[in-house]
N, C-alpha and C positions, 0 to 999 in steps of 0.2 A: 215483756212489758217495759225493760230498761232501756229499747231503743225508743220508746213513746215518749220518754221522760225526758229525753236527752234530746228527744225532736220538739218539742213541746217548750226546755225552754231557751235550748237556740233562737225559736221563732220568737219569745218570750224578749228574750236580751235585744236580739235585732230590732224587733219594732222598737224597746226602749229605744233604744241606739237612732232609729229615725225620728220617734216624737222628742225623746228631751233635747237629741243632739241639731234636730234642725230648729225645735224652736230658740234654745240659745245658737246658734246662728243669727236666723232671723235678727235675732233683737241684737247681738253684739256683733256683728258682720256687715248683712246687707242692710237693717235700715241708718245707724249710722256711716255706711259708703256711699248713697244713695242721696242721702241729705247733706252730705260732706263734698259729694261731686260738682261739677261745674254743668249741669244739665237744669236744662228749665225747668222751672217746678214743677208745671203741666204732667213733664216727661218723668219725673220723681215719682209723682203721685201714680201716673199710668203702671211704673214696674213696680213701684208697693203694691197695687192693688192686684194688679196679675199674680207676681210671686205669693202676695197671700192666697189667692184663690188657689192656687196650684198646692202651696205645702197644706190648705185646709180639707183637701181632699185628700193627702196623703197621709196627713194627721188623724184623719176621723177613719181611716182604714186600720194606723196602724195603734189607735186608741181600743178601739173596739177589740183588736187580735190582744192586744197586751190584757183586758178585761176581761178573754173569755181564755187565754194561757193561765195567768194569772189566779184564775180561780181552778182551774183542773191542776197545775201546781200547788197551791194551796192545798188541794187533798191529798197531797204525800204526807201532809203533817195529820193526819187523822187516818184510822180511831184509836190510834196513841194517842191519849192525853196530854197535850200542850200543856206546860206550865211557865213560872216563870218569866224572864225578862223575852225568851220566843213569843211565848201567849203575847207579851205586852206589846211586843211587835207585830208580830202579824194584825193585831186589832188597829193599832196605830197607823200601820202602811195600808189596811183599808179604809179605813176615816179618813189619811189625808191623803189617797186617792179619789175618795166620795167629793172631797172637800174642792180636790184641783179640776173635777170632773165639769163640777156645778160651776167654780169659777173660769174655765177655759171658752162654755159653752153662755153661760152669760157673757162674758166679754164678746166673744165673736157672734152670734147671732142675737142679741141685745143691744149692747153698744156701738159693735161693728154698721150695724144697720142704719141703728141712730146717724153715727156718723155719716155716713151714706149717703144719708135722706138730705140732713143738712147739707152738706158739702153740693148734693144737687141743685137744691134749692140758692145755695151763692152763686153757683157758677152761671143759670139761669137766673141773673142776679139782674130783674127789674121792678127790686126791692128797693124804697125808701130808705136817706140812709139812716133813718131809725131804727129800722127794720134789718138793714142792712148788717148794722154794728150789732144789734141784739142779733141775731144768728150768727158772726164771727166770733162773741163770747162766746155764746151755747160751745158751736164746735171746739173751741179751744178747751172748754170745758169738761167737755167729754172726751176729748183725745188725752188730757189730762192725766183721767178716771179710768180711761183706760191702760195709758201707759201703767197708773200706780197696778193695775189686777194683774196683767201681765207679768209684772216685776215680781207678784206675790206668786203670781203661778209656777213662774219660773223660781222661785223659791222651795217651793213645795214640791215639785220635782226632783228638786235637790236633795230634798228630804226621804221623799218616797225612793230615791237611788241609795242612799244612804241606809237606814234603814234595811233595803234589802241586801246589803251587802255584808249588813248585821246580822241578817239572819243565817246567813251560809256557816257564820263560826260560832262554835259553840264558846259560852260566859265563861 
């Protein structure tokens, strides 16, 4: 049973290791080198959106493995009674796993979309420029809103690694 455990959370670290370490990438890496580059915006916007599509497929693989390690590691702490600052951990590193879950997945398939939709709607841009200017706010506005949940998600990552790093030693 001690090599399950040890396989269990290799796979457990490693996905961390690609969902927290590629999305701080993403965000301190490739989009400010992308926006800092000498490439036409067009070309900006094209490898943002690829490279997102690409780590959102590899994030939502390696989201799901870490939630379903996650929780079979988990049960090495039971049915020994957890008490204590562990107890207050474990409940903590899954609330603000619940927490980062719901905000990862509202940001990209909520506002990601939003943005999307907008963004098509300008570039297909035989909008008044009433119309026009009200849509370049909206987007701005929402890329915004998104950047701030991102920042907060990647916070809470931070936490949730923290945290479990907590858990390995004892108070």
């Amino acid at each position: 049973m001690y090599w399950l455990q040890l396989v269990s959370l290799y796979v457990h670290i490693f996905s961390a290791i690609v969902f927290v370490g590629g999305s701080y990438f993403i965000w301190f890496a490739l989009i400010p080198s992308l926006r800092g580059s000498s490439l036409p915006s067009e070309a900006v916007s094209q490898a943002m959106i690829l490279a997102s599509r690409r780590f959102a497929r590899i994030s939502n693989i390696s989201l799901l493995v870490l939630v379903l390690t996650g929780a079979y590691n988990l049960s090495w702490y039971y049915p020994t009674p957890v008490h204590g600052l562990l107890r207050n951990l474990i409940i903590s590193k899954v609330i603000l796993v619940g927490v980062m879950i719901l905000g990862v997945y509202t940001n990209n398939l909520i506002l990601g979309r939003r943005i999307s939709r907008t963004a098509s709607l300008l570039r297909g841009s035989s909008q008044a420029d009433d119309e026009r200017k009200r849509l370049e706010a909206l987007l701005a506005n929402l890329r915004r809103v998104s950047r701030s949940l991102s920042l907060i998600n990647l916070g809470l990552m931070a936490m949730v690694v923290l945290f479990a790093v907590m858990m390995q030693y004892p108070p």
